[in-house]
N, C-alpha and C positions, 0 to 999 in steps of 0.2 A: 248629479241630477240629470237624467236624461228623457224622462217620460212623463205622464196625465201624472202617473198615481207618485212618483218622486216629486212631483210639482203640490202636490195635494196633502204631502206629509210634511213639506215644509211649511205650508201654509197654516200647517194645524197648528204650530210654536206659536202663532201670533196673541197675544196676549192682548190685540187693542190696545196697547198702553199711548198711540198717535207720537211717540218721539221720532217716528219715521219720518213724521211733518217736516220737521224741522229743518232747515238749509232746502228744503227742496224747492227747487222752481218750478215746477207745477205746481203747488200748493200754492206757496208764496206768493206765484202772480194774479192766483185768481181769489184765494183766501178762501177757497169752497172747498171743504173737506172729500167732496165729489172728488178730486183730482186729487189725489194723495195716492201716496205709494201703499198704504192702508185701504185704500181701496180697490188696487189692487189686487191686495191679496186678498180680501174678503170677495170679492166678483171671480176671482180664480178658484175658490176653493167652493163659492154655489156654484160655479160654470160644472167642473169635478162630480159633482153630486147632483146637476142634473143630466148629466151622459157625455158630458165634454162639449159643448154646445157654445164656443163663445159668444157672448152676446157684442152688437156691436158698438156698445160703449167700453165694453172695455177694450176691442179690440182699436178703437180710438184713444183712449187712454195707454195700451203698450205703443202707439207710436208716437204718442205726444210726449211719453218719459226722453230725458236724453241721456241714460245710463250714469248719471254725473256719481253716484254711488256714494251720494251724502245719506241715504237709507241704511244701506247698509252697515254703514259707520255708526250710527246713532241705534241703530235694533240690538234692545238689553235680549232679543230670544236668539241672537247670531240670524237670524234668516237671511239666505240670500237674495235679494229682492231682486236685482238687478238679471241676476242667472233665472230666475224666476222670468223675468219681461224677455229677456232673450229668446228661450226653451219657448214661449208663447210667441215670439213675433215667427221665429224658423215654424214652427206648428201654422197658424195663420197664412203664412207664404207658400205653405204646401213644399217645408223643406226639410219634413222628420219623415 
């Protein structure tokens, strides 16, 4: 994964099924599905499909993750979530 549109093909695997919740501390501390690694990938993938425009909750949400990769572990569609918030923070810092 290195670009918009690799970041927008994985995000299409997401089946919503929220197991991504699960272990994560940002979810966990605040218990608002807001702050999930599901969201994410759902605000990644309408950011993609309105011209790559992030907005700035989610660009609040890729710094408030701390890569801990309890997401990843737990996603039944393999997505990589974590290379997903990565690929978005280098984008974001103006470093792709």
């Amino acid at each position: 994964m290195s670009g918009w549109k690799d970041i927008f093909k994985e995000t299409l695997r997401c089946t919503q099924c929220n197991l991504c919740i699960l272990g994560c501390p940002m979810f966990m501390g605040t218990r608002y599905d807001h702050y999930s690694p599901r969201a994410i990938i759902l605000l990644t993938r309408e950011s993609y499909l309105r011209g790559g425009e992030i907005p700035k909750f989610l660009k609040d949400l890729i710094f408030i993750c701390n890569l801990c990769g309890n997401c990843d572990v737990r996603c039944p569609a393999k997505i990589r979530i974590t290379e997903v918030v990565k690929i978005l923070r280098s984008y974001v810092l103006g470093n792709t």
